[in-house]
PAZAPA-4460 file (N, C-alpha, C; in steps of 0.05 Angstrom, whole numbers, plus 32768, in hexadecimal, padded with zeros to 4 digits):
% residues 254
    n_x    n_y    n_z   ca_x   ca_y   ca_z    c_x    c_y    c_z   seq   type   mol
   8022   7E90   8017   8027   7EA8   8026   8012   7EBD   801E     1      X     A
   800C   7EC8   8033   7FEE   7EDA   802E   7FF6   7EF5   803C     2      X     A
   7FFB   7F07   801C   8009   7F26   802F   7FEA   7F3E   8026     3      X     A
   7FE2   7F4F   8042   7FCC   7F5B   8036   7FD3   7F7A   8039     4      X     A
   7FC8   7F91   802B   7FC6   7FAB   802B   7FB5   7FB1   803A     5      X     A
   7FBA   7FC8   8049   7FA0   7FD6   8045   7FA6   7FF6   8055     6      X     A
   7F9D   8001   8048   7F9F   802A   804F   7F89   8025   805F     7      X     A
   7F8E   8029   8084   7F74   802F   808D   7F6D   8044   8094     8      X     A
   7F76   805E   8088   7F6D   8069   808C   7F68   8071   80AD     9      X     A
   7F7F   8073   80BE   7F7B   8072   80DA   7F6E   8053   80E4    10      X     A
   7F81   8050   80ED   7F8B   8024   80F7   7F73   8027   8110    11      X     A
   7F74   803B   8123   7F5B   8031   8134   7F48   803C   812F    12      X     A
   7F37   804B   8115   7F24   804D   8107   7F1F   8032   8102    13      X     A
   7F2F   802D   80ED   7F26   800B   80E5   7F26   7FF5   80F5    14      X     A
   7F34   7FFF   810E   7F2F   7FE5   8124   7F14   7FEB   812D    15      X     A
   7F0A   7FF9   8133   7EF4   8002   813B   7EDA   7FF4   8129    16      X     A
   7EDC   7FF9   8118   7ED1   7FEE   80FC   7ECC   7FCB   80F5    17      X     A
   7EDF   7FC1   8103   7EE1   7F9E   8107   7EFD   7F9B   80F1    18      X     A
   7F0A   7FAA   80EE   7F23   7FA0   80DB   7F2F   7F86   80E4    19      X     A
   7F3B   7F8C   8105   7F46   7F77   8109   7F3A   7F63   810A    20      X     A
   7F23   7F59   8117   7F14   7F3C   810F   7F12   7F3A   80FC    21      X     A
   7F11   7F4A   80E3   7F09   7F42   80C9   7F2D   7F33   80CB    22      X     A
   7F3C   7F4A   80C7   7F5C   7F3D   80C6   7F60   7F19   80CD    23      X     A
   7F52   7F20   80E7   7F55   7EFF   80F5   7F53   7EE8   80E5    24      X     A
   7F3B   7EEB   80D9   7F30   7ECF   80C2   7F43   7EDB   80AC    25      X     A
   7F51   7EDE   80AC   7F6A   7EE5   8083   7F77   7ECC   808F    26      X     A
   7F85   7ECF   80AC   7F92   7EBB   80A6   7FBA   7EBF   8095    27      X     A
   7FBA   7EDB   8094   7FCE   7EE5   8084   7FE9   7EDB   8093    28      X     A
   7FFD   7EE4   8085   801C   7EE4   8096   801E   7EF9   8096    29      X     A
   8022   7F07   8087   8021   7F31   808B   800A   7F40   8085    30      X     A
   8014   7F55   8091   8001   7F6F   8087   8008   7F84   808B    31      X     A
   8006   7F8C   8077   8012   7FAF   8074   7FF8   7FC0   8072    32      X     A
   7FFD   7FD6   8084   7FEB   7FE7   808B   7FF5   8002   8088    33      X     A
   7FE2   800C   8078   7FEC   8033   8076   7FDC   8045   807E    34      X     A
   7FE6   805D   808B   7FD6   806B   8095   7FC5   8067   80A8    35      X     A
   7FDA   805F   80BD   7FD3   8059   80D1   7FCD   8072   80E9    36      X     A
   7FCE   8084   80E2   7FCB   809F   80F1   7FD1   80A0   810D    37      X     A
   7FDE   8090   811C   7FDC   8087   8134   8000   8090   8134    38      X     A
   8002   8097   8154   801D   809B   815E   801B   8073   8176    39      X     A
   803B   806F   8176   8039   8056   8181   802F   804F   81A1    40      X     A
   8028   806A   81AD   801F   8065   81C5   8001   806F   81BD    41      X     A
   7FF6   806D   81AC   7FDD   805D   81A9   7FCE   8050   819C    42      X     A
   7FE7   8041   81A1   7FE1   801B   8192   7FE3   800A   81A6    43      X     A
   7FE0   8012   81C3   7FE1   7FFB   81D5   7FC9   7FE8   81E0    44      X     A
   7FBA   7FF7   81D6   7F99   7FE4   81D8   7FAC   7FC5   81C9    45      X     A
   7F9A   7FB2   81D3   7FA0   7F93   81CC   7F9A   7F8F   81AB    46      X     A
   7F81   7FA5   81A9   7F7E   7F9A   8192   7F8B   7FA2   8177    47      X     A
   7FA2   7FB2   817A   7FB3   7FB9   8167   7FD1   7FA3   816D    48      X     A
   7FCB   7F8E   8179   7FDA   7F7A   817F   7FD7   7F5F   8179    49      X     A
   7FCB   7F57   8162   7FB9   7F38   8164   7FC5   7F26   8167    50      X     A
   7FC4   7F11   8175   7FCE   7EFB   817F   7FDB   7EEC   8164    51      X     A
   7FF6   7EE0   8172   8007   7ED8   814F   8011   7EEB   8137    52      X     A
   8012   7F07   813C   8021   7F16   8133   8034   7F29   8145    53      X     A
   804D   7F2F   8130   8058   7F48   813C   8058   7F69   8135    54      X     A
   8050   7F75   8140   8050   7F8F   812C   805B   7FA4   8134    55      X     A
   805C   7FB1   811A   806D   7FBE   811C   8069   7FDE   810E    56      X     A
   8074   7FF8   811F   805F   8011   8112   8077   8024   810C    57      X     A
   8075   802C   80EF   8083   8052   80E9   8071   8062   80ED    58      X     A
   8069   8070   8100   8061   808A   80FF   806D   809D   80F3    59      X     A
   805C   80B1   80EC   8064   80CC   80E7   8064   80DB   80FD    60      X     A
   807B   80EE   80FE   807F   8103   8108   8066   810F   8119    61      X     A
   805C   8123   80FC   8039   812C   8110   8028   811B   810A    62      X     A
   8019   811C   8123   8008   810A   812F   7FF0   810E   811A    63      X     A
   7FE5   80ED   811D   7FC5   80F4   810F   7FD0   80F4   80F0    64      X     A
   7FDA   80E8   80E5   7FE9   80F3   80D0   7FFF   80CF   80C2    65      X     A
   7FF8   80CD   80A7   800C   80B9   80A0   8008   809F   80A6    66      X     A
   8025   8096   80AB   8029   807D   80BD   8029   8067   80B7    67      X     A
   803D   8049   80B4   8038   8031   80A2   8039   8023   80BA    68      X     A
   8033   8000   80B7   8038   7FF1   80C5   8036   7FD9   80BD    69      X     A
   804C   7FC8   80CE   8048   7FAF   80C1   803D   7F91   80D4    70      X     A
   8031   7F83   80CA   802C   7F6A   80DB   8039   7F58   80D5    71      X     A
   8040   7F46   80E5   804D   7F2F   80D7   8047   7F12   80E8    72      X     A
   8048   7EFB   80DC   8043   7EDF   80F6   8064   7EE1   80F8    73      X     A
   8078   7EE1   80EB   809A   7ED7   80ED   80A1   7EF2   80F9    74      X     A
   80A9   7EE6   810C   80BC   7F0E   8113   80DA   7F0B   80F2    75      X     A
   80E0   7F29   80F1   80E7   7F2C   80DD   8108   7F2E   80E2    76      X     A
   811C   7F23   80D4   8137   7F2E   80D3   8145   7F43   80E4    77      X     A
   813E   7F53   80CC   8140   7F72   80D6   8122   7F7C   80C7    78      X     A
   8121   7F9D   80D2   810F   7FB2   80D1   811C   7FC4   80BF    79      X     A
   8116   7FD5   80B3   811A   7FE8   80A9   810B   7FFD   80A5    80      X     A
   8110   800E   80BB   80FF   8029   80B7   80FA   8049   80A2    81      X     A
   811C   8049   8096   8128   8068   808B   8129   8059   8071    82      X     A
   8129   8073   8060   812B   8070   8047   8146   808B   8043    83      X     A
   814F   8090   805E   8165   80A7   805A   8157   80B7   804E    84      X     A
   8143   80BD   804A   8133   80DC   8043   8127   80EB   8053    85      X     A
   812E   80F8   8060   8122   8103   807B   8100   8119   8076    86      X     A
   80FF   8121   805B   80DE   812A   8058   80CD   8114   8055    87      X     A
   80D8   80FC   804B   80BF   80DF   804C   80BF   80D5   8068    88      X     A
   80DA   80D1   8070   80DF   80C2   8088   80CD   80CD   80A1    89      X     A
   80CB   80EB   80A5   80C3   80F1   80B9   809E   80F0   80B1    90      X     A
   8090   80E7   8099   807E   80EA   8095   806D   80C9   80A1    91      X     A
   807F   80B5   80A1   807D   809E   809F   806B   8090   8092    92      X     A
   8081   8092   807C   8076   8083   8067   807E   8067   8059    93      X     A
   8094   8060   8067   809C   8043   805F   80AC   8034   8071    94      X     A
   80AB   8019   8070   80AE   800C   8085   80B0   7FEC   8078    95      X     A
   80CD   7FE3   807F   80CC   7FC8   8071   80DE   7FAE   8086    96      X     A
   80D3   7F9A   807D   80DB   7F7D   8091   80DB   7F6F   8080    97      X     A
   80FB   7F63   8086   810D   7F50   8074   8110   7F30   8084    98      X     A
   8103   7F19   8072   8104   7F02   8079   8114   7EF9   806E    99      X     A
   8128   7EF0   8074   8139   7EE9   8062   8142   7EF0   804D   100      X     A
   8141   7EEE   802F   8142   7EF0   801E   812A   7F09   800D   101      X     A
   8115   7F11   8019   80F7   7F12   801E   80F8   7F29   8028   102      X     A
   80F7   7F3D   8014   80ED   7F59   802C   80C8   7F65   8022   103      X     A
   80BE   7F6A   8036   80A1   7F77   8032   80A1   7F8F   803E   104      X     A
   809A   7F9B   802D   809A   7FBF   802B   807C   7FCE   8032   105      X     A
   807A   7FDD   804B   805C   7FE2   804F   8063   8003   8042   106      X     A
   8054   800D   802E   805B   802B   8020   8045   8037   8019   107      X     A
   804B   804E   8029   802D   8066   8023   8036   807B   800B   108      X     A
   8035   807B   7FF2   8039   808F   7FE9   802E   80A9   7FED   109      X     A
   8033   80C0   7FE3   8028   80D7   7FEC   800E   80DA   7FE1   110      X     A
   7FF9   80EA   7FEC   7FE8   80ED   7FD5   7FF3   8115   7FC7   111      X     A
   7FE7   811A   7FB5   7FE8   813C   7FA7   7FD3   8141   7FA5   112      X     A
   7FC1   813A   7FB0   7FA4   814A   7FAF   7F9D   815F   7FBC   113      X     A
   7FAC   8167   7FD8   7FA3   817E   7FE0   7FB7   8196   7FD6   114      X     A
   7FCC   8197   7FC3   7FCA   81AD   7FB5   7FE8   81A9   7FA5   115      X     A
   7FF4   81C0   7FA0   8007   81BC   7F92   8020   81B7   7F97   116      X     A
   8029   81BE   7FB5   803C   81B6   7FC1   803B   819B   7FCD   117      X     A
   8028   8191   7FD1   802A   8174   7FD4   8028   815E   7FBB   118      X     A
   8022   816D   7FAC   8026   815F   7F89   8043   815D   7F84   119      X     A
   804F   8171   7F90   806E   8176   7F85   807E   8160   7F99   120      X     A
   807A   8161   7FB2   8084   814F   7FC3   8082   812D   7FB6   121      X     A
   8067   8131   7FA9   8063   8114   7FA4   8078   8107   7F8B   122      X     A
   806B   8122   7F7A   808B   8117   7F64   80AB   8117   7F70   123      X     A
   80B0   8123   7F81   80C9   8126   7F8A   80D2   8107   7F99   124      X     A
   80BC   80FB   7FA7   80B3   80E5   7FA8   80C1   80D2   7F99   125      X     A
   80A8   80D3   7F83   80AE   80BE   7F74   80C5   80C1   7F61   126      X     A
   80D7   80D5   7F5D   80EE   80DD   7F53   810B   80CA   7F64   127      X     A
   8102   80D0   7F79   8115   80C6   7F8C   8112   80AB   7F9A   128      X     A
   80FA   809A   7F97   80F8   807E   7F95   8102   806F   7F7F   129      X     A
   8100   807B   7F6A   80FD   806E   7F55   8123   8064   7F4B   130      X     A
   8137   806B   7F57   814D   8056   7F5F   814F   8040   7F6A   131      X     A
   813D   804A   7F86   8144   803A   7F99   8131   801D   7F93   132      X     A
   811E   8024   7F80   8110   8008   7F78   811D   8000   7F67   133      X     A
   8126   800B   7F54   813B   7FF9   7F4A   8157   7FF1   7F57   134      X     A
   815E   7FF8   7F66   816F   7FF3   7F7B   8166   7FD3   7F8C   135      X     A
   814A   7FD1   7F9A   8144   7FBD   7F9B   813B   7FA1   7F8C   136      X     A
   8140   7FAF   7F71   8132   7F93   7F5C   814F   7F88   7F55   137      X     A
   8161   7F9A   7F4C   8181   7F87   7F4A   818D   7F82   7F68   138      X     A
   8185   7F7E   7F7B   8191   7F78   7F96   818E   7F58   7F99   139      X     A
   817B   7F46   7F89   8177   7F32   7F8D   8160   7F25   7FA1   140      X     A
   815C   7F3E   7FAE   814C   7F36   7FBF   812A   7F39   7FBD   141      X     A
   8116   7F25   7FC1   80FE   7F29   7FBE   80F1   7F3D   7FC4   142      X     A
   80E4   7F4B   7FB7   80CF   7F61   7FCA   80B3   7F65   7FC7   143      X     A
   80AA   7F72   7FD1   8089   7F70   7FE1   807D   7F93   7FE2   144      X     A
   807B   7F98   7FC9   8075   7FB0   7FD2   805B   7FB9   7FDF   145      X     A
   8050   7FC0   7FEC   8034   7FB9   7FFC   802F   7FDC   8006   146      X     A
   8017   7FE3   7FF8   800C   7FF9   7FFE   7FF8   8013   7FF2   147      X     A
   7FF9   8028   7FFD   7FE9   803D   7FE4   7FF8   804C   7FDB   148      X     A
   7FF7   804E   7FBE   8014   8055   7FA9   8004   806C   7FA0   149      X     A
   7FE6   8072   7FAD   7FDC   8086   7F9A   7FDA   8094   7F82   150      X     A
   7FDC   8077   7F70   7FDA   8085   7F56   7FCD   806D   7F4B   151      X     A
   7FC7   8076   7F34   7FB5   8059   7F1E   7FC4   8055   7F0B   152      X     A
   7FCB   8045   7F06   7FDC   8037   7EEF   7FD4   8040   7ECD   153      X     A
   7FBF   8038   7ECA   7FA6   8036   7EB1   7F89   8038   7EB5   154      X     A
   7F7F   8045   7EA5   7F5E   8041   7EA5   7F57   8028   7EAD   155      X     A
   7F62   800F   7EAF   7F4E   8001   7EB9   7F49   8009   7ED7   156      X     A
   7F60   800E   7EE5   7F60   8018   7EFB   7F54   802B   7F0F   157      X     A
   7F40   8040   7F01   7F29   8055   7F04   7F17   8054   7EF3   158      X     A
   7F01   8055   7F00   7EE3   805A   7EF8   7EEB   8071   7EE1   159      X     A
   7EE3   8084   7EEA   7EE9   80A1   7EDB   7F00   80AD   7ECC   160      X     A
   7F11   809D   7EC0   7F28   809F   7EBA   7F2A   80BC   7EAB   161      X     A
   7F1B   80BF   7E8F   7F1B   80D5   7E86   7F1D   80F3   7E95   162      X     A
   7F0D   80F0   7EA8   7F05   8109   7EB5   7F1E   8115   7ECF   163      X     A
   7F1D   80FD   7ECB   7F3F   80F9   7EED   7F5D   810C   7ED9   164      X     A
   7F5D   810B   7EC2   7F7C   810F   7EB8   7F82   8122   7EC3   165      X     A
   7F77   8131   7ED1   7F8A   8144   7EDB   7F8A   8143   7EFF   166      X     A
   7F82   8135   7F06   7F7C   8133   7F22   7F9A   8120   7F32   167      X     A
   7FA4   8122   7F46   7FB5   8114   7F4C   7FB2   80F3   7F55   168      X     A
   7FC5   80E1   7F4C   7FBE   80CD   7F4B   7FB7   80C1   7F39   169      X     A
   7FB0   80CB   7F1C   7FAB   80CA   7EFF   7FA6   80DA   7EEC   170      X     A
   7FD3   80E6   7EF6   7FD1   8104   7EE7   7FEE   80F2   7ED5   171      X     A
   7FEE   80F8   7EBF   7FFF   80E3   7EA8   8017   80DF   7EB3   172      X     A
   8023   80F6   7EBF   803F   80EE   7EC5   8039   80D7   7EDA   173      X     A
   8029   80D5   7EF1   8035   80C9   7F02   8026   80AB   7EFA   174      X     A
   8016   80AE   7EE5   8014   808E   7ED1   8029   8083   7EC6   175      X     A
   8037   8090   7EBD   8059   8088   7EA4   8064   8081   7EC4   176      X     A
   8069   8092   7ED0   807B   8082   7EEC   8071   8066   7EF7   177      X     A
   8058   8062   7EED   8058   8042   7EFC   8059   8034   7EEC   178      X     A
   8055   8045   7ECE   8059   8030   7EB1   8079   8033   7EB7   179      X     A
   808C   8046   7EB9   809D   8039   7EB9   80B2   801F   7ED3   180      X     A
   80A0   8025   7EE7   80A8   800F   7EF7   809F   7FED   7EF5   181      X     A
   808E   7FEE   7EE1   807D   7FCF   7ED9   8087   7FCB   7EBA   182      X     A
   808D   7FE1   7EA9   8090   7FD8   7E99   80AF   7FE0   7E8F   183      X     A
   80BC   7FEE   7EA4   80D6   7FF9   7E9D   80EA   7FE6   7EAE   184      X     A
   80E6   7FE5   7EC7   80F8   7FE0   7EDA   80EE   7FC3   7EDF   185      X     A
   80D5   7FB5   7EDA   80D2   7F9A   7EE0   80C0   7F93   7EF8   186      X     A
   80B9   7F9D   7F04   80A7   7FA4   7F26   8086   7F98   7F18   187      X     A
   8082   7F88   7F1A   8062   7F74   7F1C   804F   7F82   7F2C   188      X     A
   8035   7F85   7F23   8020   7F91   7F2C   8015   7F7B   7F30   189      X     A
   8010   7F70   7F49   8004   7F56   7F4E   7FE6   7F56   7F49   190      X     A
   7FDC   7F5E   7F4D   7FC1   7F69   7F46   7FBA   7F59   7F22   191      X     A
   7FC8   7F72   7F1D   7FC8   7F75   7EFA   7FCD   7F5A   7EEF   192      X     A
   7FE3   7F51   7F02   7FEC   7F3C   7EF5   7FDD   7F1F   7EF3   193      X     A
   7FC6   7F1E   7F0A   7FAE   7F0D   7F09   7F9E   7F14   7F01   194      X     A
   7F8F   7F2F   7EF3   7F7D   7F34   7EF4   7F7D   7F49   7ED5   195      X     A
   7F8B   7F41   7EBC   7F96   7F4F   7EAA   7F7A   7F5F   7E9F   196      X     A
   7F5E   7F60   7E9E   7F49   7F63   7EA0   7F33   7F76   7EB7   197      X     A
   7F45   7F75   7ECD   7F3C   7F7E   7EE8   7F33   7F9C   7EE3   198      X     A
   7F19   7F9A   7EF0   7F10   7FBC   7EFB   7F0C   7FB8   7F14   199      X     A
   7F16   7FB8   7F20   7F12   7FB0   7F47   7F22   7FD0   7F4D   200      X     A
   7F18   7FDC   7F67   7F20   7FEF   7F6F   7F2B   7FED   7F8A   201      X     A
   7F3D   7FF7   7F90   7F46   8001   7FB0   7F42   8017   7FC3   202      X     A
   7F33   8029   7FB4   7F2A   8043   7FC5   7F14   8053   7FB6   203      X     A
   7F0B   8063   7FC8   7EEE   806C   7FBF   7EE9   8091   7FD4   204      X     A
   7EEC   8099   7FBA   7EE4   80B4   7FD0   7ED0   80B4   7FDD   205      X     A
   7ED7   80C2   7FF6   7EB7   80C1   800E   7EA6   80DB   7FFE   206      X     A
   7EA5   80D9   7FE4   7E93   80F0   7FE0   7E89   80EE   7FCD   207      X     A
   7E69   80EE   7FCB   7E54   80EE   7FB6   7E4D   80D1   7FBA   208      X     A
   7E4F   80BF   7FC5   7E48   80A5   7FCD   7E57   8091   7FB2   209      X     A
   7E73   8092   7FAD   7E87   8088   7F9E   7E83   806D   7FA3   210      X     A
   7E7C   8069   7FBB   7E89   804F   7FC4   7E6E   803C   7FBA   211      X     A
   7E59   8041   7FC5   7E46   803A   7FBD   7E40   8034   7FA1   212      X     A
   7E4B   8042   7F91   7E47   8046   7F75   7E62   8039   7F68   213      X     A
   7E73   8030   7F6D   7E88   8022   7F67   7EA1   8037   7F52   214      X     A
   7EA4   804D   7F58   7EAB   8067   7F51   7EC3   8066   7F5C   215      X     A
   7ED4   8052   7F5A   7EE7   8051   7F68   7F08   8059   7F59   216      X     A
   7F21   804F   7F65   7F3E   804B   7F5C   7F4D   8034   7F6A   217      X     A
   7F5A   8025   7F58   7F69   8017   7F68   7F8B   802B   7F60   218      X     A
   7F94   802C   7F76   7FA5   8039   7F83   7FB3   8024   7F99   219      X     A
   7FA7   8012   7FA8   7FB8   8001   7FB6   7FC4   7FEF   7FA2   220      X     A
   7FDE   7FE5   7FAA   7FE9   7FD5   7F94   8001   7FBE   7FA7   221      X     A
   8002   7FA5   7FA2   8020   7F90   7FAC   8026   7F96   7F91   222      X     A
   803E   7FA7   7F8E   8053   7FA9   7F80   806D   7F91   7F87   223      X     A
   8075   7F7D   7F71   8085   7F65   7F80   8096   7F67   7F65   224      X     A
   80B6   7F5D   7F74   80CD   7F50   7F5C   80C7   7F3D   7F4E   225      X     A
   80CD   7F39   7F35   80BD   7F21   7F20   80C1   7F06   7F2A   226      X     A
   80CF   7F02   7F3D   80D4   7EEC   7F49   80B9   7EE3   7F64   227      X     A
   80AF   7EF6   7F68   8096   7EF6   7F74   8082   7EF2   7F63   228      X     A
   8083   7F08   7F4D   806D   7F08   7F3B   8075   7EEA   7F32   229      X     A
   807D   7ED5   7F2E   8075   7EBF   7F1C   806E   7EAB   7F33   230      X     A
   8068   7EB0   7F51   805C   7E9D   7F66   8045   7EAA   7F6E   231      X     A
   8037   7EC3   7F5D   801C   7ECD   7F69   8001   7EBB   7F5B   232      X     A
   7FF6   7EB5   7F76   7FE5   7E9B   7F79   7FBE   7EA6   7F71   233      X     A
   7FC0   7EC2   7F8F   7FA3   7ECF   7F82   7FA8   7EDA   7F91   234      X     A
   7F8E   7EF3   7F88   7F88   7F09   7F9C   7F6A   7F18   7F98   235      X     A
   7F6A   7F26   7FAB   7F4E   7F2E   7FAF   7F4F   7F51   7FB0   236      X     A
   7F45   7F5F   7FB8   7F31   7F74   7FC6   7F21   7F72   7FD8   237      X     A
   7F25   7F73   7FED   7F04   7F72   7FFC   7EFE   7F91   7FFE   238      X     A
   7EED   7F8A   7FEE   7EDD   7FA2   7FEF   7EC5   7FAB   8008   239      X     A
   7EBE   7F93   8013   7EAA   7F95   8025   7EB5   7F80   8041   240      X     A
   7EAD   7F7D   8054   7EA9   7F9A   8061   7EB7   7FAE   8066   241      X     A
   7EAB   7FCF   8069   7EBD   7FE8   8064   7EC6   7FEC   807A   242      X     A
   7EE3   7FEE   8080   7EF4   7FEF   808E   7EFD   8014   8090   243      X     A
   7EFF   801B   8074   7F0D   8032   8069   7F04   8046   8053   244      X     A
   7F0C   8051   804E   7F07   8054   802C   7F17   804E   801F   245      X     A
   7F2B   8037   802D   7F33   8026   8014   7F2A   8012   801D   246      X     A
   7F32   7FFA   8009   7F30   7FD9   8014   7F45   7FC6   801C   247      X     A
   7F48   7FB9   8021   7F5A   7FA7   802E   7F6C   7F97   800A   248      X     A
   7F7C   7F92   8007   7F88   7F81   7FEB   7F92   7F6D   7FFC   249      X     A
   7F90   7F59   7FF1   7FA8   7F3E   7FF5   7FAC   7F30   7FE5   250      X     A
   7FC2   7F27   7FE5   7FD1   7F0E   7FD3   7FE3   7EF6   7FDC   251      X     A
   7FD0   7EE8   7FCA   7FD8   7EC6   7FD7   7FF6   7EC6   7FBB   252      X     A
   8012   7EBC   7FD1   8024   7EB6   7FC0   802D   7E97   7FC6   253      X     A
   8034   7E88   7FB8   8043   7E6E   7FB4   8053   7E68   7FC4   254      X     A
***
């Protein structure tokens, strides 16, 4: 099973870009997509439709703005759109499809970079997830966390680590929050977990030529129940070709 990430940063930006042919050769069963900036009446071009999937879109509220989605080859169970929070919900930010036993979670966390009230939202955020993930790890049921969590775990995770500590995204508190979801609550960094050595990045500011220079963060993350984590097979980054200013993640599971 081949589930992929990717923040595009506006979905028909990156279609535009060749995402979806690139998509075509993965070959995946899902894909979770964030920030999709798109409202659902304009996603009716074919090519936000590829042959052998079903998909499926949370918009946010205002337009141009947010937005998850998911692909799939199996139509899914059920859908699940609300997280019963009506300041995330209307932002659309999460969006999950249950196979059976099997749920995959497409999740945009917030970013706090443009100032202090959206810093606060973000912790309020992660204050108020941070049940409900443990809520899904004793439920029994598998999960798939798939998306941009905007934050970095550890220095291996950013170029610039030192200089970032106060910047959002690799400001301490919201490091101890993912240390305590991997190392408190049990939630597998699939990534990490192949790659215990890894400097691979998932995003790159469009500024000062980052990208070029490998000046990057990984911030995308498959967060999975340890019952996932002990069938993760491999995974990648594609870093090239640029779709976004992030990259595409995937992971091959058992």
């Amino acid at each position: 099973m081949r589930i992929i990430s990717f923040n595009a940063n506006g979905i028909r930006s990156a279609a535009s870009k060749g995402f979806f042919d690139w998509f075509a050769g993965q070959h995946a069963d899902l894909l979770c997509v964030q920030e999709t900036k798109a409202q659902p009446e304009q996603l009716r071009d074919p090519i936000f439709a590829p042959s052998g999937y079903h998909a499926y879109f949370r918009s946010a509220q205002a337009k141009g703005y947010s937005g998850v989605a998911i692909y799939s080859k199996q139509q899914p169970d059920a859908l699940i759109e609300r997280l019963d929070w009506p300041e995330l919900d209307d932002e659309g930010r999460y969006l999950e499809a249950r196979f059976g036993n099997l749920s995959v979670v497409s999740l945009y966390l917030p970013s706090g970079s443009s100032g202090p009230l959206r810093q606060d939202f973000k912790f309020a955020m992660m204050q108020r997830f941070t049940p409900i993930l443990a809520a899904w790890l004793s439920s029994g049921r598998d999960y798939v966390i798939a998306g941009d969590w905007n934050i970095v775990h550890d220095q291996r995770d950013i170029r610039n680590f030192s200089a970032n500590q106060k910047t959002s995204g690799c400001l301490p508190e919201e490091r101890a929050w993912l240390d305590q979801l991997i190392n408190g609550q049990g939630w597998v960094d699939s990534y990490r977990a192949l790659n215990p050595d890894g400097e691979d990045y998932t995003w790159w500011s469009q500024r000062g030529g980052a990208r070029a220079r490998n000046v990057g963060w990984r911030i995308d993350y498959q967060m999975v129940s340890p019952a996932l984590g002990a069938r993760l097979k491999q995974c990648a980054i594609a870093a090239e070709p640029k779709f976004s200013d992030h990259a595409p993640y995937w992971v091959d599971y058992r």
